[in-house]
C-alpha positions in Angstrom: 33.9 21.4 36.1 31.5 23.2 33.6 34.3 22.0 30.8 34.3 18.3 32.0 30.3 18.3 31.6 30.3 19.9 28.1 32.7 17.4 27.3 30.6 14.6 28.7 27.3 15.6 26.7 28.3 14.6 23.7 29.6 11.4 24.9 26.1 10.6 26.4 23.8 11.2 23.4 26.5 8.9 21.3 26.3 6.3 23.9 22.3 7.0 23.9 22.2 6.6 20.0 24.4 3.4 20.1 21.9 2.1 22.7 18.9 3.2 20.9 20.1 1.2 17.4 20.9 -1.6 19.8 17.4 -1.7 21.2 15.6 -1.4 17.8 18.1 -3.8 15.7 17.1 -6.7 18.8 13.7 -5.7 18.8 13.4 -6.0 14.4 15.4 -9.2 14.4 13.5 -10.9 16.8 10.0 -9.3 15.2 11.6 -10.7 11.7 11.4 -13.9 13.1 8.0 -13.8 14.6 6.4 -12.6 11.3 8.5 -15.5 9.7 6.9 -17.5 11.9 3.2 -16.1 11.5 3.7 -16.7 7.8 4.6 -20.6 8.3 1.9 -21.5 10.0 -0.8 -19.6 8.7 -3.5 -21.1 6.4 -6.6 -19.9 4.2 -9.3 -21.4 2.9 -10.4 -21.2 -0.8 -12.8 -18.6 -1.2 -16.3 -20.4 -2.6 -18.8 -18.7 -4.7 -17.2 -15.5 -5.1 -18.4 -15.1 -8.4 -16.6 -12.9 -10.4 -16.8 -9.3 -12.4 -17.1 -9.2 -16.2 -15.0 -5.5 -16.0 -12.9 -3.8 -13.7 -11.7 -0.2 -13.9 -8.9 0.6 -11.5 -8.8 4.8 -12.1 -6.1 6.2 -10.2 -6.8 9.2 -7.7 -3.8 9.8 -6.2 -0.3 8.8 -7.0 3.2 10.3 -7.4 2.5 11.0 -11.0 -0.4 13.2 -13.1 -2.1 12.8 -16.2 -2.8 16.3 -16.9 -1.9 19.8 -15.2 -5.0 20.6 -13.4 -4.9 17.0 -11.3 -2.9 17.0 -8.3 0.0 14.7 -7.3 1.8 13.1 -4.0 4.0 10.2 -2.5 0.4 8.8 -1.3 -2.1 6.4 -3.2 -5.6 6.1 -3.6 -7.3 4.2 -6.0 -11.3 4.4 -7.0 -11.8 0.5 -8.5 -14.8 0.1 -10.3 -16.5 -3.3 -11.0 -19.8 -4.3 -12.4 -21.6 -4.2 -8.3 -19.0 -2.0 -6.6 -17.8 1.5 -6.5 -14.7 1.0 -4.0 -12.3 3.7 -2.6 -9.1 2.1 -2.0 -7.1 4.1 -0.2 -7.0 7.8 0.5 -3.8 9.0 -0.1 -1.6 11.6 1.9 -2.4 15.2 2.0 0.9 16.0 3.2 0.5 19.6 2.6 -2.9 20.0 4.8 -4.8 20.9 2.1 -8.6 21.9 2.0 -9.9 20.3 -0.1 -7.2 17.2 -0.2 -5.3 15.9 -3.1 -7.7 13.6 -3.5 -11.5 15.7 -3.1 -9.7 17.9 -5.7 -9.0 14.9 -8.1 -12.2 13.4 -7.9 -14.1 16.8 -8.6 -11.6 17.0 -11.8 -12.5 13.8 -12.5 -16.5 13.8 -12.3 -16.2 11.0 -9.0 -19.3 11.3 -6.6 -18.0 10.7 -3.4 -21.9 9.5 -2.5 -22.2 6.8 -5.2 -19.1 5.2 -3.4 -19.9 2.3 -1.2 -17.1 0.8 0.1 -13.5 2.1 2.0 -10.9 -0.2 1.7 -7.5 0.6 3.8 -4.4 -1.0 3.0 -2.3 -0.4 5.9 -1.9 1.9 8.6 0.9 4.3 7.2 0.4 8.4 6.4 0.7 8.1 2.7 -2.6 5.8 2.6 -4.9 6.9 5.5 -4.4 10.9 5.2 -1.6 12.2 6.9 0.1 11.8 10.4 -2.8 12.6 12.5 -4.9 10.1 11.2 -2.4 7.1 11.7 -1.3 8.5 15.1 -4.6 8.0 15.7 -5.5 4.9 13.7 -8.4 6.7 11.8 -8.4 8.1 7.9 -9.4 11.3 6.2 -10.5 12.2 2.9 -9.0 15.9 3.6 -8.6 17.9 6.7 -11.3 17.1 8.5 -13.5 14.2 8.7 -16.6 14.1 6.9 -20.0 12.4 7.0 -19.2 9.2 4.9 -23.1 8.0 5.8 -23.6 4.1 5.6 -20.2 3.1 3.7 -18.9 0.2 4.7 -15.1 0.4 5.6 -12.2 -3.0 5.5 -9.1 -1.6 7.6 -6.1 -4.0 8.3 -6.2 -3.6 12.3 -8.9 -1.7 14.3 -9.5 1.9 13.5 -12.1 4.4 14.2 -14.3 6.6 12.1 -17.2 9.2 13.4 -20.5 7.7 12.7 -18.8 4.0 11.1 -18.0 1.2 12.6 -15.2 -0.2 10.1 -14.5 -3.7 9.4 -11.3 -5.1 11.4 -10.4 -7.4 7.8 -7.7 -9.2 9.3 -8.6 -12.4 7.6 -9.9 -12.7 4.0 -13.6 -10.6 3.6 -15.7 -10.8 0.6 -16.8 -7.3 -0.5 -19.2 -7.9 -3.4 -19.5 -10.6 -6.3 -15.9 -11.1 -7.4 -13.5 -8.7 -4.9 -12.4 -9.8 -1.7 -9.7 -8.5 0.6 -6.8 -10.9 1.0 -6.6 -10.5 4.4 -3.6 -9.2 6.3 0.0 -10.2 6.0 2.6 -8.7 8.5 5.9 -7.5 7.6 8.0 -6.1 10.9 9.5 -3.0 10.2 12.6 -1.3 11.9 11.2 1.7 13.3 6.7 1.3 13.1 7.0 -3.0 14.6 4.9 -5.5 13.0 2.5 -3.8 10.5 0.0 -5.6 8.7 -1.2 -5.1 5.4 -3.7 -6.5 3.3 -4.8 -6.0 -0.2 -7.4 -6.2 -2.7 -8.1 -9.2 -5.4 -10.8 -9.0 -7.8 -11.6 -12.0 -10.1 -12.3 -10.8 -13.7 -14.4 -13.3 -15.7 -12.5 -15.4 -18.3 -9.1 -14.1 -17.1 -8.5 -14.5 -13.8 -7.9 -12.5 -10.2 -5.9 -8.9 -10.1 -4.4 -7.9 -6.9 -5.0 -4.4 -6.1 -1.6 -2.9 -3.7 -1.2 -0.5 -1.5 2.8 -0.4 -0.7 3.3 -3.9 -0.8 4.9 -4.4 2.8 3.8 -7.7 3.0 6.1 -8.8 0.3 5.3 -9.8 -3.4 6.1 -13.6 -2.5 3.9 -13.6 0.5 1.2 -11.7 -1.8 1.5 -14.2 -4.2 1.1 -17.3 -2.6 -2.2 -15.5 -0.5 -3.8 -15.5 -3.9 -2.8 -18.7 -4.7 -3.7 -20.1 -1.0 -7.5 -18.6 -1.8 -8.3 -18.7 -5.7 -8.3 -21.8 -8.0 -8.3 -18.9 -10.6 -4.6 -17.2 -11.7 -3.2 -14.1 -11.1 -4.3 -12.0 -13.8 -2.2 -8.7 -12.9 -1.5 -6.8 -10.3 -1.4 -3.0 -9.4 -0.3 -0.6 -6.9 2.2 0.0 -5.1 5.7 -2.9 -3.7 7.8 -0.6 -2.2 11.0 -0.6 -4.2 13.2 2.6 -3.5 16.3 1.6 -5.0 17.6 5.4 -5.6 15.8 7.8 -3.5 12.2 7.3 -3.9 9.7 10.2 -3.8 9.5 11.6 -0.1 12.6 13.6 1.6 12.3 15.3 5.1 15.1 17.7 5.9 16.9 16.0 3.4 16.5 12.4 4.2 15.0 10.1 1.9 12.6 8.7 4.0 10.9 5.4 1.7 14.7 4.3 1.1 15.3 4.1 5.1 11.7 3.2 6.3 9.7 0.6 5.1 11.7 -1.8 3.0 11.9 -4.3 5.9 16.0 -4.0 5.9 17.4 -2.3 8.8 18.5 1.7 8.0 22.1 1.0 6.7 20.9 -2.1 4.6 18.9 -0.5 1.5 16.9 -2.1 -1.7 18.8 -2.8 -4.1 18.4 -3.8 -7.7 19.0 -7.5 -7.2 16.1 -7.7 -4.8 13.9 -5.7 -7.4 14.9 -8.2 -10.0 14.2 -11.6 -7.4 10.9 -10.1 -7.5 10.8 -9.6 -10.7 11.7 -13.4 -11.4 8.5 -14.3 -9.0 6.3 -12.3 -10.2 7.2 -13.9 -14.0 6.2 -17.9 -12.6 2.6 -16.7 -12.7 2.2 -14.9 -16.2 0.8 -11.9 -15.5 -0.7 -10.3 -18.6 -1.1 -7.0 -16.2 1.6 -4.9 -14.1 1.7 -1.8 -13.0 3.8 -0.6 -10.3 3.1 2.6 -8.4 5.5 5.5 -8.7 4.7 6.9 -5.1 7.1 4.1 -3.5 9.1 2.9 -6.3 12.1 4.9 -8.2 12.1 5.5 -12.0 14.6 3.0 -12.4 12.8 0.1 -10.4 9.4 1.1 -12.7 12.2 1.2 -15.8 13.1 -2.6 -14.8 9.6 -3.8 -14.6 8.5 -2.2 -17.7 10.9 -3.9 -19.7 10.4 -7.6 -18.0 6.6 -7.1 -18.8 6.8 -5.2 -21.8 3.0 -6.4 -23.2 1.7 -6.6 -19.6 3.3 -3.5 -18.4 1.2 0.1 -17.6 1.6 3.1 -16.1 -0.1 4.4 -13.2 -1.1 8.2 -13.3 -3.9 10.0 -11.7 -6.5 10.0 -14.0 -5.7 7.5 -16.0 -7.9 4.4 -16.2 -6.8 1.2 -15.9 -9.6 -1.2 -17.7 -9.8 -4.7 -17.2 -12.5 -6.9 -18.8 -14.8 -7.2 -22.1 
């Protein structure tokens, strides 16, 4: 008897497995189409009067990669964007190891950034690498490090409704000016095999004389999607864009027990169905109608060789993101 039950275990977490996969394969293809359907029908308006910045600095504060051996580095991104009104926080990366202080308190003291003179939070989407670490999106809140501190009056943009101690943040699920010239872009879903529909929005700032520069966080909501946003809300063109689209063609940058995690979650393919190089070079061909005169594609959810193929499709346009290094736009 004890034999025919050992025997039937493993028979009934197979059968639970295949049932499982079943379940979530029915539940992303139907979601697939749902977002496909969102995306149809959904219409903006052309921002009016947003004015524009005559500079932009985009100064990384956390990515995958460092300039200098005293900044820290993770698969997580945050971004301090600087424009001639504005001091925004875009993003606050990971913090995957628990750290006090984070990745990112300990960059921005390397790097001379006041966390007061900040006056705006912008979150990109609700995932660990960009809101502080599992508890945070568990709990759809964010965290500069371990624990939350007193952010006083900032204003926060989040892409669905989250919390913060003393804040009310901003649920930006449609297009929200900021300050003269930057704007959030509003959300746009992507359905994803294991988190569900997950919006994301981004960042576009309009730089005077050339045009509107999307800041990214992973670039779930696609780069065709993104694109035609922009186009949906500025009479301006796309002048760059930066951050981060999600293109794991080898491993990409996080493993846990082994598994490489960004090449199994987040791409919008099911787990057996990876990016591959001919979807990084469709992009590629999209992103070259508009003429960007800027790219750069972060390293924290993109592989060597997807950053390799950009570079050389962009080679004048094309920079590098590293913490610390500034990205400036502008006279």
């Amino acid at each position: 008897m004890i034999k025919k039950i050992l025997l039937f275990i493993p028979i009934f977490l197979i059968l639970c497995i295949c049932l499982a996969l079943i379940y979530f394969y029915l539940d992303f293809t139907f979601g697939g189409q749902r977002v496909d359907s969102f995306c149809r029908d959904s219409t903006v308006s052309k921002i009016k009067n947003l004015g524009a910045t005559k500079t932009l600095e985009i100064l990384p504060l956390v990515d995958w990669h460092a300039d200098g051996n005293d900044l820290k580095h993770e698969a997580g991104v945050s971004y301090l964007i600087k424009t001639d009104e504005s001091l925004i926080l875009f993003d606050v990366g990971m913090n995957g190891k628990k750290e006090d202080p984070s990745p990112l308190l300990h960059n921005m003291k390397k790097l001379g950034v006041e966390l007061d003179k900040v006056s705006v939070i912008v979150i990109s989407h609700n995932h660990v690498d960009h809101v502080g670490g599992f508890k945070w999106s568990k709990e759809k809140s964010f965290s500069l490090t371990t624990n939350q501190a007193d952010l006083g009056a900032k204003r926060v943009y989040t892409p669905v409704p989250m919390t913060y101690p003393g804040l009310k943040p901003v649920y930006a699920d449609n297009p929200a000016i900021i300050s003269k010239g930057v704007v959030t872009t509003g959300t746009i879903p992507r359905y994803l095999f294991f988190s569900g529909w997950t919006p994301e929005q981004a960042l576009a700032i309009n730089v005077e004389g050339k045009g509107v520069v999307l800041v990214v966080g992973c670039g779930h909501q696609t780069l065709p999607r993104l694109i035609k946003r922009a186009q949906g809300l500025f009479n301006e063109p796309i002048y760059g864009i930066v951050g981060g689209l999600h293109y794991p063609v080898t491993e990409g940058r996080s493993k846990l027990l082994g598994i490489p995690i960004q090449k199994i979650y987040g791409t919008g393919k099911p787990p057996w169905s990876f990016i591959t190089m001919e979807d990084v070079n469709r992009n590629i061909e999209v992103l070259k109608k508009v003429k960007p005169e800027i790219v750069a594609l972060s390293p924290h959810d993109s592989c060597d060789v997807s950053i390799d193929a950009f570079r050389k499709a962009f080679p004048s346009a094309y920079r590098d993101i590293k913490v610390g290094e500034n990205i400036i736009i502008g006279r």
